[in-house]
N, C-alpha and C positions, 0 to 999 in steps of 0.2 A: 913287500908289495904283494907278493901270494898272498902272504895271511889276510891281510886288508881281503883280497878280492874273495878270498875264500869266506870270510864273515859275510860279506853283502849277498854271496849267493843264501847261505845260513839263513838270513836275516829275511828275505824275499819268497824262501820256501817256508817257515814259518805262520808268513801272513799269509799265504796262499792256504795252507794248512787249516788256522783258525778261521780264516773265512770259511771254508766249507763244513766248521763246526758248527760257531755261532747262529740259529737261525733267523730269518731275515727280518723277522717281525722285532728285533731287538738292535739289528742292525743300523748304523746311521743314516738317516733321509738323505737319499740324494737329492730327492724331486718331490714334489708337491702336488696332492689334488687340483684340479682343474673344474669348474664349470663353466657354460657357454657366458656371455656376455648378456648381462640381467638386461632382459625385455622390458619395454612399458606397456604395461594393460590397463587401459582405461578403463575404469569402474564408473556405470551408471548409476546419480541418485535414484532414479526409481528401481534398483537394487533392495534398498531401503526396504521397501514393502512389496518387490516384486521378484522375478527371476533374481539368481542368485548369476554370478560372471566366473567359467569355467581360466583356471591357471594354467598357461600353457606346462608341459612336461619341461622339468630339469634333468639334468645327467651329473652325478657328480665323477669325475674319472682320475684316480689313482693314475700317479705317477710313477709310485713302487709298492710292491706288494707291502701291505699292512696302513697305507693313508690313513684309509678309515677304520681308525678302531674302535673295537668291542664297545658295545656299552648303547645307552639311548641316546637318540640323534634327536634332537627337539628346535622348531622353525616356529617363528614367533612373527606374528600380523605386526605392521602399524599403526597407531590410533590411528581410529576412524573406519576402521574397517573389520568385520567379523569373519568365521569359515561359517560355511555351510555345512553341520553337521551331518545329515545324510549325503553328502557326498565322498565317500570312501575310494581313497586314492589307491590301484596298484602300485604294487613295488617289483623292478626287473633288477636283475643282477648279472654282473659275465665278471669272468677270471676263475682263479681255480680258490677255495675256499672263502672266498665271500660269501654270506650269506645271513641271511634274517628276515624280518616281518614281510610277509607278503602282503600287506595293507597297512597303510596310515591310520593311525589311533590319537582320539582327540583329547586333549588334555580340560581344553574351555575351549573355548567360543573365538579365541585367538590364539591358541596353542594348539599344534601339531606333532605326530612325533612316530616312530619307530625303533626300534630294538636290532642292534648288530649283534649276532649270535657269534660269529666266527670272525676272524678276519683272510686277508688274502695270503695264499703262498706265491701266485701271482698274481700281480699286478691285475684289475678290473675295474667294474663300475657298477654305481645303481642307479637306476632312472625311478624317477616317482612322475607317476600322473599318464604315462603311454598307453594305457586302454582307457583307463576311469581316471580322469584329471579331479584337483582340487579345485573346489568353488568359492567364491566369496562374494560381499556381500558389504554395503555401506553402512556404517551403524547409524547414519540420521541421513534426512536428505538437504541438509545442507551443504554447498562445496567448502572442501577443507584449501584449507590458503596454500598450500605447500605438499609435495611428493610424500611417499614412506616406503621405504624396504622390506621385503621378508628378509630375513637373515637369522641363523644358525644360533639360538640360544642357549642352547646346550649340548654335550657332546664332541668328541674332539678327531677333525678333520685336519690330516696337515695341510698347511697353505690355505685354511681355510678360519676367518679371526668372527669375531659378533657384530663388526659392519659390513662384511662382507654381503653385496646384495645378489640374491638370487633374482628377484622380481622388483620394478619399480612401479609403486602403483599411486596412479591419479586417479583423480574423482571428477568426474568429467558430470554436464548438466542432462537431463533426463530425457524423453523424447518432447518435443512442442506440447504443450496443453493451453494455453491460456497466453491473455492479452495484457500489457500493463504500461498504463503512461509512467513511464520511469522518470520522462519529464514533463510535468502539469503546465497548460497553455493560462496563461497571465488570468489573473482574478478577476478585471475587470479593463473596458477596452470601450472605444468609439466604434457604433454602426459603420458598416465599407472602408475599414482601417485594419490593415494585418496585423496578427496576434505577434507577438515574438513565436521563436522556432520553440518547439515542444516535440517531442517523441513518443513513441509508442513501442517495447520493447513487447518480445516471443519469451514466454516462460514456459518452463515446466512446470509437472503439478508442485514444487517445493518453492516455486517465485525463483531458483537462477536463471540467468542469462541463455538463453539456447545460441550462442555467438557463431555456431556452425546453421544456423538457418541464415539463406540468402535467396531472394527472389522470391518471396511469398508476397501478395497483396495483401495491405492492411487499408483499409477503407472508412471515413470518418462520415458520421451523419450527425445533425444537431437531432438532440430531443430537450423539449420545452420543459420547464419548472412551472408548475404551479400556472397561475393564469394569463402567461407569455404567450405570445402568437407565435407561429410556428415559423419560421422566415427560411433564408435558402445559405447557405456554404459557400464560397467561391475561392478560387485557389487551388492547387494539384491535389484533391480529396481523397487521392489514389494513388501511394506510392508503395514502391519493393522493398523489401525489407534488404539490408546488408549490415553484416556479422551481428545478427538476430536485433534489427532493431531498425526501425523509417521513424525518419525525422522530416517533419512536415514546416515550411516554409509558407509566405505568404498567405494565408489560410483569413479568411475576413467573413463577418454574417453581416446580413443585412438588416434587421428586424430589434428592435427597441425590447427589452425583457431579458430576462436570465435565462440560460441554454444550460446543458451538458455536451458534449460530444464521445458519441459513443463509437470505439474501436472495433471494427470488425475482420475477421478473416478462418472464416468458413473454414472445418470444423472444431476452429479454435475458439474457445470459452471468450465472449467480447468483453469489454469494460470501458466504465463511464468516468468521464471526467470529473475534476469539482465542477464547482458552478460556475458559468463565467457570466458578468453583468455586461451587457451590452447599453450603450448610453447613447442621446441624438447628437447628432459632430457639431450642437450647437444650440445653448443654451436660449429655450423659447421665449420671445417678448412678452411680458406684461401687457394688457390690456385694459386701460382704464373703464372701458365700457360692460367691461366684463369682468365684476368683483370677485365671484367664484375662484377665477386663477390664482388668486394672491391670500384664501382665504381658508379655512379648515373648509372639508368636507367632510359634516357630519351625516354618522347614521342616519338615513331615515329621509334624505333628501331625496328631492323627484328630481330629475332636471331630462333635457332634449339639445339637439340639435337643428339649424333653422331646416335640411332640408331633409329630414325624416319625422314621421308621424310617432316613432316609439320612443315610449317613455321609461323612466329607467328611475332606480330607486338606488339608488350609491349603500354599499353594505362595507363599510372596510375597505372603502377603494376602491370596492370591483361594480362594475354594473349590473344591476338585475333587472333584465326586463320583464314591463306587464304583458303576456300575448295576450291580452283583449280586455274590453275596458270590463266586463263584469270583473272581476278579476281584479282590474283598481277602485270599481265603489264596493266591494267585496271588502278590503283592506282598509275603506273610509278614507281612502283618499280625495284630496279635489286638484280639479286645474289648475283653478287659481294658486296652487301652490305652486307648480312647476316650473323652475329658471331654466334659461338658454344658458349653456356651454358653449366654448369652442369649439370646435373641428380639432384642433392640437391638443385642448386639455382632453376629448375626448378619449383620443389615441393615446392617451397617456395612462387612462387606469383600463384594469383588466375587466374581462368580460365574467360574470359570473353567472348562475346558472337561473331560468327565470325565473319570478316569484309566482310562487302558490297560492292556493286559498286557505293553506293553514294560518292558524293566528298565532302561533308558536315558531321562535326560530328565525323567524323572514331579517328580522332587524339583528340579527346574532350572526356570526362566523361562523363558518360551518369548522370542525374540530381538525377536520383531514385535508384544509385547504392550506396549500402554499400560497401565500401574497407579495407580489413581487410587485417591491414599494414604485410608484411611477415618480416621472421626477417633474417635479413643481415649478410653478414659474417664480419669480424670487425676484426683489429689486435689486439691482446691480449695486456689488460691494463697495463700500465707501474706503475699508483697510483690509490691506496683504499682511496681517502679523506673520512674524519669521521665527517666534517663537510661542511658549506658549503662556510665558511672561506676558505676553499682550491678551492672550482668553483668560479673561475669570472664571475660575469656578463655577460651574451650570452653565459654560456656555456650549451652543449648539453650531458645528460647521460644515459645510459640504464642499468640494469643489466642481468646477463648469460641468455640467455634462454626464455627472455620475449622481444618482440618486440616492447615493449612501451617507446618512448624516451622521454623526458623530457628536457626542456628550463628553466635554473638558471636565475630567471627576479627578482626582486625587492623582495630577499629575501626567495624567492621559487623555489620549481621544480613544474612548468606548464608543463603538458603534452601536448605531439603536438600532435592532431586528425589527421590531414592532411599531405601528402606528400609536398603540396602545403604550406600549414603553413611552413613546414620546411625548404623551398626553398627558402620562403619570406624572413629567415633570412642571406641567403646569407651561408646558411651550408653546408658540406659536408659528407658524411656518417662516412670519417676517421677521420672528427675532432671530431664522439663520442666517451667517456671514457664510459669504462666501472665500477661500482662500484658492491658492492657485496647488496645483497640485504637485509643482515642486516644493511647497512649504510644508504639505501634506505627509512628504516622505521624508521627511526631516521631523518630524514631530513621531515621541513615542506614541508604541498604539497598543493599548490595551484589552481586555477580555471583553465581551459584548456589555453594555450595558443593562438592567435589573430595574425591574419598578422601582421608586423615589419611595421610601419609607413614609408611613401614614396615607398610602394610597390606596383605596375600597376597589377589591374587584370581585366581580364574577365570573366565573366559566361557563361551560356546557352544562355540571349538575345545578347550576343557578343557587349553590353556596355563595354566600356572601365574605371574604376574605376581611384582612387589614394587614400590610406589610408593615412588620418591626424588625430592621436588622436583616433584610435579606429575607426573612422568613415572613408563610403564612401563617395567621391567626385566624382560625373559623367563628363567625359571628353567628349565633344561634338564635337571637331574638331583635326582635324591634328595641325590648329595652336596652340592650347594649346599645343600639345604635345612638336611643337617644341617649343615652348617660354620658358617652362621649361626644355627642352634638353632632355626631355623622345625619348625614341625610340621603334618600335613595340615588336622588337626583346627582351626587355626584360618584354615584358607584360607573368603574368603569368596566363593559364587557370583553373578554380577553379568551383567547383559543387556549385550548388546552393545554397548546405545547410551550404555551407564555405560563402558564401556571406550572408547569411541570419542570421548567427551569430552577425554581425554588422550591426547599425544603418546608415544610411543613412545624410549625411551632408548637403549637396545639391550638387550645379555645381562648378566644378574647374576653373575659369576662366584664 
């Protein structure tokens, strides 16, 4: 029993012994580096291309002398995010032989780093960033879906592994800049009838969400297309924004023509809607006394109304009035030419700008005018086809109330832009059917409709065209014209922007 207790004392003075040989930096870890609890710093898109975002200070603190050893200590970004190169981080140290780089050295553009020269005999810390923090910096300004870590990619810290996060960083949206219907109010609608709900959302200059804007006013006003009357809004035209974005409700115009609605909110960048068509809550009766409604109106016609004296020359739809009679026998005009119009067909086409004493042009579309098709009177539909097995090929439809006609071509309904489109196909306003416009939305809908091939047009240089295949063919003489039996008389006049739909083929010889 001695001997026993006399070994254990032996055996307990020995370890005491080589303990105080072995030094500590080869000794076993009892304990582990420590750093605080990784922060979130929101990083602003307009980072991107502006201020850079200071990293708060880390502290790494040794548990026992030697944690951090010798060698280079390297801190590696995120994707998605950069350092700020002139920004140069100090470095603090405590304990008794710790020591190394008194500043942060950049490896790239996402790589950080410093040099442990010595390690500890006891136990200490180093802080990076306490006078002069690290910055950084978003590498685009779009927001990234998901968080990222700084964390220790090279260099070895006990208790310290390569997911280990020092910083959590998000990418948060930039300050307010600009306006954006994130959702577009319906394409087309009835006069004094609410739009469906549509919104208006707060961006930065990169287009995200600013979802921390609440309570800003965003303010809707109509602006006119082309030759629409200007009519009024009604409905809360004026609402708050919350979590960056006012969604507008019952919202109606009063006024027959195509609109925009433009977003406003002071000194925020506004923005305009599509177009929306606004149509009468009710498709206007034919009038047998009055041929005009139910019939083309060509270029070059005069007509009036019974209780005004002005007279008006129809160009494309729009009206142009004569301001004084020199001015209509100027043009070789006469009275007896001049039909009465409705009061209704009136208001139905736009106002255009009055006619001049040039003799150039007067009967031509002006190049920079929008024409915002009116809607015609039409004899009521004899067939609801439900599909499009019932339209043949070339046919032409519209439904009540909306002025948008449609051409059945290769399996679709092509909408016609142009009056002149319309004509190319040899149509006539009576040969539209009318369908219901739940049939409408049940039928595919294809890309605008294109001149009818073998159709002569003119523009504003007054070249003489031929559509083959989609394409223009320029005619350069009367002899083409005759060689192929075209004649003037049915060359159609067409805005530029009707010509500039189609590619160009070359010369029609």
């Amino acid at each position: 029993m001695i001997q026993k207790k006399n070994f254990a004392i032996f055996m307990a003075s020995m370890m005491l012994f080589l303990g105080q040989l072995i030094p500590q930096s080869i000794q076993p870890v009892l304990a582990a580096a420590t750093i605080p609890a990784a922060p979130t710093v929101n990083v602003s898109s307009d980072s991107a291309t502006g201020a850079s975002v200071a990293l708060p200070a880390f502290t790494l603190t040794e548990g026992v002398a030697g944690d951090i050893a010798a060698g280079t200590l390297t801190w590696a970004l995120p994707t998605g995010f950069v350092f700020d190169n002139n920004a140069i981080a100090n470095v603090v140290y405590t304990g008794t032989g710790l020591a190394g780089s008194s500043t942060t050295s950049f490896l790239d553009n996402t790589h950080v780093s410093l040099n442990i020269t010595s390690t500890s005999t006891i136990a200490g810390s180093l802080t990076i960033g306490s006078i002069n923090p690290l910055k950084i910096k978003a590498s685009n300004g779009t927001l990234l879906a998901t968080n990222g870590q700084i964390t220790l990619s090279a260099g070895i810290v006990a208790g310290i592994t390569s997911t280990t996060s020092f910083d959590s960083l998000t990418q948060v949206a930039g300050a307010a800049n600009k306006l954006q219907f994130s959702v577009q109010p319906q394409a087309t609608s009835l006069i004094n009838t609410s739009l469906s709900n549509f919104s208006v959302s707060v961006q930065d200059q990169f287009g995200n969400l600013v979802s921390a804007d609440n309570g800003r006013t965003i303010t809707l006003t109509p602006v006119v297309v082309g030759s629409s009357t200007l009519g009024t809004l009604s409905g809360s035209i004026a609402i708050n924004t919350t979590a960056g974005a006012s969604t507008f409700t019952g919202i109606s115009y009063n006024q027959i023509g195509t609109i925009q609605l433009r977003a406003n909110a002071s000194p925020l960048a506004s923005n305009l809607s599509n177009n929306i068509l606004f149509s009468a809550t009710s498709t206007p009766t034919c009038s047998t006394s009055n041929p005009i409604n139910a019939r083309l109106l060509k270029n070059g016609i005069l007509v009036k109304i019974d209780d005004s004296d002005t007279v008006y020359m129809v160009v494309n739809n729009t009206l142009r009035p004569f301001m004084s009679a020199a001015i209509f026998h100027a043009k070789g005009k006469k009275f007896k030419h001049i039909e009465k119009i409705s009061k209704d067909l009136f208001k139905q086409l736009g106002m255009g700008k009055p006619v001049s004493q040039r003799d150039d042009e007067d009967d031509e579309e002006d190049d920079d005018t929008v024409i915002t098709p009116p809607i015609y009177c039409l004899p009521a539909s004899t067939s609801t086809p439900s599909s499009l097995s019932n339209l043949p090929e070339g046919t032409v439809v519209k439904v009540p109330g909306n002025p948008t006609v449609y051409l059945v071509l290769n399996g679709q309904l092509q909408p016609i832009s142009s009056l002149s489109i319309f004509h190319s196909w040899k149509k006539r306003f009576e040969d539209i059917k009318e369908i219901p416009v739940s049939t409408l939305n049940t039928l595919p809908l294809g890309s605008p409709a294109t001149f009818a091939d073998g159709t002569l047009l003119k523009g504003p240089n007054h070249t003489i065209y031929v559509v083959k295949n989609g394409q223009l063919y320029g005619i350069t003489s009367m002899k083409v014209m005759q060689k192929n039996g075209w004649s003037l008389s049915s060359v159609l006049q067409v805005r530029g922007q009707d010509l500039s739909s189609l590619t160009t083929g070359g010369i029609e010889d």
